[in-house]
N, C-alpha and C positions, 0 to 999 in steps of 0.2 A: 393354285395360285401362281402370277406368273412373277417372274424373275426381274427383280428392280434395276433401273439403273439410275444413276445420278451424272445427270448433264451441269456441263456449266454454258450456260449461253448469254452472250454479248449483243444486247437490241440496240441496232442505232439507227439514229433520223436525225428530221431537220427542224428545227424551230420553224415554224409557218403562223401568220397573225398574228403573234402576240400582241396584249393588250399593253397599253402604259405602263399599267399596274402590273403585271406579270412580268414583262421585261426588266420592270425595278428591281423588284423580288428576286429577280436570275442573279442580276449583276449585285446587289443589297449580299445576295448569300453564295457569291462564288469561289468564295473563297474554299465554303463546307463542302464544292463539290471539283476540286482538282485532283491534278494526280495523284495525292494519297489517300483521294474516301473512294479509289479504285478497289473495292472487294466485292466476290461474288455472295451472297446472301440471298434466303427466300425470298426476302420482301423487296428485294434489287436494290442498287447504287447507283444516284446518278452522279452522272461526270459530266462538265463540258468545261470551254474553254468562255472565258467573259470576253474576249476582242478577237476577232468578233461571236458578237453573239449566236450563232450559226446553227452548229451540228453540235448532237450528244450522245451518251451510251447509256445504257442502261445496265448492269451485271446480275445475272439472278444465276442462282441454283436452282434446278429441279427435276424431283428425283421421282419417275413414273415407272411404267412397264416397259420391258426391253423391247417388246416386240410391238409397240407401239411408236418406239425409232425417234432419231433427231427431228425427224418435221413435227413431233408432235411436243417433244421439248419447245420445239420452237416456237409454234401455234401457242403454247402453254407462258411460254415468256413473256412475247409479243401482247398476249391479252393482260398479263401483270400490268406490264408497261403503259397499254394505254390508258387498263383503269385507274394508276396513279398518276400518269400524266393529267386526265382531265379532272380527276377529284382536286387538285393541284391548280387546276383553272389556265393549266398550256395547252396549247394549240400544236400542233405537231403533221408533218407527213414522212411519206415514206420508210417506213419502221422496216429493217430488216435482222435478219440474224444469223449470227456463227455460233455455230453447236460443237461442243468436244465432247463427246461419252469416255468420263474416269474411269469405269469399268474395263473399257477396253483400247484404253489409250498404251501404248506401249514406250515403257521407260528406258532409255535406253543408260546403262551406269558404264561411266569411263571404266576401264582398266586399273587396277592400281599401275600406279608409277612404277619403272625398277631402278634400283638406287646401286 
């Protein structure tokens, strides 16, 4: 069995087409998606901004084989995202993403102070 890791990656694009009705709905519920429903989760976060209606992010966790690497976190995100974007009834392009693997992120801890 191979060696898990948990990614956290950040998918983002751009509104493209939206219908009336979906752009109501953005702006109707933007509130549910600003800076603070910024969390990473399996089932991902959206975020955007209501003026303009533009660009947004996505946040997911996911936690695969190591040796399968961030392109495949990524691959793995990016398909979350688009299958809730369009279950969702948005329209969307250009989906991109930044991967961190917690595994092997390195922490770096101040010093204690000396007094």
């Amino acid at each position: 069995m191979s060696e898990r890791h948990t990614y956290r990656v950040i998918v983002r694009g751009t509104w493209d087409g939206l219908t009336d009705q979906a752009r109501e709905r953005l702006l109707a519920e933007a509130a549910d998606h600003g800076m603070t429903s910024m969390r990473f989760t399996e089932e991902g976060s959206l975020s955007y901004e209501p003026s303009p209606l533009k660009h947004f992010s996505m946040r997911y966790v996911v936690v695969s084989d190591a040796e399968d690497g961030e392109e495949m976190a990524a691959a793995i995100a990016e398909d979350r995202a688009e299958t809730a974007l369009r279950g969702l009834g948005y329209s969307f392009r250009g989906l991109r993403s930044t991967v961190t693997d917690l595994d092997t992120m390195k922490i770096n801890h101040k010093p204690a102070s000396r007094r």
